[in-house]
C-alpha positions as CSV (number, residue, x, y, z in Angstrom):
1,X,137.2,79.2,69.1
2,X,137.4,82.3,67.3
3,X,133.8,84.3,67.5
4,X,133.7,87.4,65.6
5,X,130.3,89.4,65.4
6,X,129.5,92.4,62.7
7,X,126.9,94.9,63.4
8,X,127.1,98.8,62.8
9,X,128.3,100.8,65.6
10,X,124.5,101.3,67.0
11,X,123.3,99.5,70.1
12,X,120.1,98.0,68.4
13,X,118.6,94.9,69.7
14,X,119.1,92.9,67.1
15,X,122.7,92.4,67.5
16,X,123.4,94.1,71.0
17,X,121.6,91.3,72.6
18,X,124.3,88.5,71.8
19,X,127.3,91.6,72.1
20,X,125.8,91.5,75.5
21,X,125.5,87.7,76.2
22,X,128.5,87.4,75.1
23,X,130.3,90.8,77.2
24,X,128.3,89.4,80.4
25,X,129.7,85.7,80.0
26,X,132.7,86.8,79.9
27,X,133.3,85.0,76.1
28,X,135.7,86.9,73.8
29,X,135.0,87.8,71.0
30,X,136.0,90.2,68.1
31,X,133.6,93.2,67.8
32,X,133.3,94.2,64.8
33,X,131.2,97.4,63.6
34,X,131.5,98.4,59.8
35,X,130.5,101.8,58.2
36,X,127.7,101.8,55.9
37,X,130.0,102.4,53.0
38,X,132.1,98.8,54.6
39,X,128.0,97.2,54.5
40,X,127.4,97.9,50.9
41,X,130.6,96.2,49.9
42,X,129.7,93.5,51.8
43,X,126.7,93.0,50.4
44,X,127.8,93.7,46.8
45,X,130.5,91.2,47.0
46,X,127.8,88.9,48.4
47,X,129.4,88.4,51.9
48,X,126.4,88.6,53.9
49,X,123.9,85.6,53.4
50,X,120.7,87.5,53.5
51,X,122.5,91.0,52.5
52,X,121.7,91.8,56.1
53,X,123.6,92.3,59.5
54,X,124.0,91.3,62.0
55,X,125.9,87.8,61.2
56,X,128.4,85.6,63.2
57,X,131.5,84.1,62.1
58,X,133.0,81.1,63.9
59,X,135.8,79.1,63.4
60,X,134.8,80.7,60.0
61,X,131.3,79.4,59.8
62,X,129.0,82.2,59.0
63,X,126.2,82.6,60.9
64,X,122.5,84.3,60.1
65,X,119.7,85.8,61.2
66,X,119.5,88.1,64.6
67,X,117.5,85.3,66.8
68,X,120.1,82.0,65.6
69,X,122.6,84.3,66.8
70,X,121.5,85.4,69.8
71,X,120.6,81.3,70.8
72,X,124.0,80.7,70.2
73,X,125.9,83.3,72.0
74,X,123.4,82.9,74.5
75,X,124.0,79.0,75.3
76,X,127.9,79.9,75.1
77,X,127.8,82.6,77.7
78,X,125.1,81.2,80.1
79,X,121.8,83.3,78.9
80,X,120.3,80.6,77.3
81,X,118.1,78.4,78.6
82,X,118.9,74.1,79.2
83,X,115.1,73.5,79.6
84,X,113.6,73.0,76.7
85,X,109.8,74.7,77.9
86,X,112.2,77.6,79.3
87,X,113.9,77.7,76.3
88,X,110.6,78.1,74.0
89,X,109.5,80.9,75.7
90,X,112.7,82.6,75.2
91,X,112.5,82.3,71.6
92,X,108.9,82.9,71.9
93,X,109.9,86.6,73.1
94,X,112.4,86.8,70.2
95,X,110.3,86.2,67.9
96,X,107.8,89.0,69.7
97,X,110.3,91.3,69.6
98,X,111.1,91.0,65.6
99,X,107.4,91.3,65.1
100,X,106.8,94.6,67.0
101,X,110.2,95.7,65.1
102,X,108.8,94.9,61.3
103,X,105.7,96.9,62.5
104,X,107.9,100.2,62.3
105,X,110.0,99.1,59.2
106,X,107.2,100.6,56.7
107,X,107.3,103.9,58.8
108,X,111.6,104.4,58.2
109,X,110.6,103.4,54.3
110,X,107.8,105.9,53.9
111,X,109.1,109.1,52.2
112,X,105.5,111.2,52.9
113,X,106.0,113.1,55.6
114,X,102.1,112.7,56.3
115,X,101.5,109.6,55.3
116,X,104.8,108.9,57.9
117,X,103.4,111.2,60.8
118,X,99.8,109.0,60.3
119,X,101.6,105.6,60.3
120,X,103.4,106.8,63.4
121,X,100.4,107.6,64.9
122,X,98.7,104.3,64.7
123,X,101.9,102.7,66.0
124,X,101.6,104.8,68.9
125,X,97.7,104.4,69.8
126,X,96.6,101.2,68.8
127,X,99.6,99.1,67.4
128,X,102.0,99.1,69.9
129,X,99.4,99.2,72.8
130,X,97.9,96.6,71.7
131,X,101.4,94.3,71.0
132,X,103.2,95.7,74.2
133,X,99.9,94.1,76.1
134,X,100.6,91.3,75.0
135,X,104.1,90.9,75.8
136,X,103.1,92.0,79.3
137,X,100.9,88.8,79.8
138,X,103.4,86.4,79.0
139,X,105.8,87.3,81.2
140,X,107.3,86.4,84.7
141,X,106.3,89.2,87.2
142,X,109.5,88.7,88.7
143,X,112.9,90.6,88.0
144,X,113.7,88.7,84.9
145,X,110.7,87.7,82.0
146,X,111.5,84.0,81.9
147,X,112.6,82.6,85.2
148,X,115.1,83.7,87.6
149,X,118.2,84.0,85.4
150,X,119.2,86.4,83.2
151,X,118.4,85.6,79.7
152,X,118.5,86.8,76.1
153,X,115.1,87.4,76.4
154,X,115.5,90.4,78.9
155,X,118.5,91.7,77.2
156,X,116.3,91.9,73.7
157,X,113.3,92.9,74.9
158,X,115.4,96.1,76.9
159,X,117.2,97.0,74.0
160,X,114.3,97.3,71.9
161,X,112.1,98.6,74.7
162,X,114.4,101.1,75.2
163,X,114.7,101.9,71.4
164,X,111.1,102.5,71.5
165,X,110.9,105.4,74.0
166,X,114.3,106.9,73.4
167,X,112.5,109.6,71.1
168,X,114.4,108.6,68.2
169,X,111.5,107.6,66.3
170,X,109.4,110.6,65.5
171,X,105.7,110.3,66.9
172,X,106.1,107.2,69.1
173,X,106.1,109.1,73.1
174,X,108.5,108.4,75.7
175,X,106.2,106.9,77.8
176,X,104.8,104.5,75.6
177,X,105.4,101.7,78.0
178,X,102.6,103.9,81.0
179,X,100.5,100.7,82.0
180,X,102.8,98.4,81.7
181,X,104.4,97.8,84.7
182,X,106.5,94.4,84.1
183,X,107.7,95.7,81.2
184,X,108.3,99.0,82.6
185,X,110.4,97.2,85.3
186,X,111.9,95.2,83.5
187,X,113.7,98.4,81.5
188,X,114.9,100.1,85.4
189,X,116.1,96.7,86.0
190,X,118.5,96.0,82.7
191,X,119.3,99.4,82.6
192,X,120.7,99.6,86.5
193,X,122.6,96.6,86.3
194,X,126.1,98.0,86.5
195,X,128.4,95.0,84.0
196,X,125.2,96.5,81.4
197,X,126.1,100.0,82.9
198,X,129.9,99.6,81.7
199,X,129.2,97.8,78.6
200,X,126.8,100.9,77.6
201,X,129.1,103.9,78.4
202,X,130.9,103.1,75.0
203,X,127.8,105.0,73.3
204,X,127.7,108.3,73.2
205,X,124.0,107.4,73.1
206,X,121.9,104.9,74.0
207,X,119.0,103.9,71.9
């Protein structure tokens, strides 16, 4: 089986979760990372189904759409649930994860800088409090959100997590994740592991 999956060279969550399913399972696959110029062609040639990245080729089949790719590369490589109540709640948290992510798509659209600065606020104090509480109840207090495995769950959820308080976007704080203690240590935990250590130290930044 030939697995090839295109994503820019940026360790976002919505196509660093299966690169990592895919790394830890030990399933090779070719990595493939396109400039932006490489994207627009793409998508003016009308390569990409949606016009969007990430997607999956096998065998030459293309695949779509962040959370179909991360089920499948997560069932190959072993971070996929075979229970089917297990397996909901992973998805559930996928689907968690691309709803706190469209709440700061308007923000990165917004040219204002004031209009940007008071959209960033409200992400910050009420939004993303309010979402990240959420999250926190439906989660495993243990070391890994949906059982005892490692799934694509906890790899999404760190990525994005980590996206979050990495300072990158302007007016959300570092600490954003102060009073949520799974989800807090659920970050150390992905972040320590040293196979996610390795895989990481290809960025020169991490984010």
């Amino acid at each position: 089986m030939h697995i090839a999956l295109t994503y820019f060279d940026f360790p976002f969550w919505r196509a660093e979760v299966s690169r990592l399913a895919l790394h830890l399972g030990g399933v090779e696959f070719e990595d493939r990372r396109p400039s932006r110029e490489a994207f627009r062609e793409m998508k003016a040639t009308g390569q990409l189904p949606y016009g969007q990245l990430p997607v999956l080729e096998v065998d030459g089949v293309m695949i779509a759409q962040s959370a179909a790719i991360a089920r499948f590369c997560g069932t190959l490589s072993g971070h996929y649930p075979t229970d089917p109540l297990a397996a909901a709640r992973v998805d559930e948290l996928l689907d968690a994860a691309n709803e706190i992510t469209l709440k700061v798509s308007p923000t990165m659209r917004e040219k204002d800088p004031g209009r940007r600065s008071a959209m960033r606020a409200e992400l910050a104090t009420v939004t993303f409090p309010e979402w990240l509480g959420r999250v926190e109840g439906r989660v495993d207090d243990g070391e890994f959100l949906v059982g005892d495995a490692l799934t694509i769950a906890d790899l999404a959820l760190w990525r994005l997590l980590d996206w979050l308080t990495s300072g990158m976007l302007e007016g959300i704080p570092a600490d954003l994740l102060a009073g949520h203690p799974r989800l807090s240590r659920h970050v150390a935990t992905i972040a320590a592991r040293p196979d996610v250590i390795a895989w990481m130290a290809r960025y020169d930044r991490v984010g």
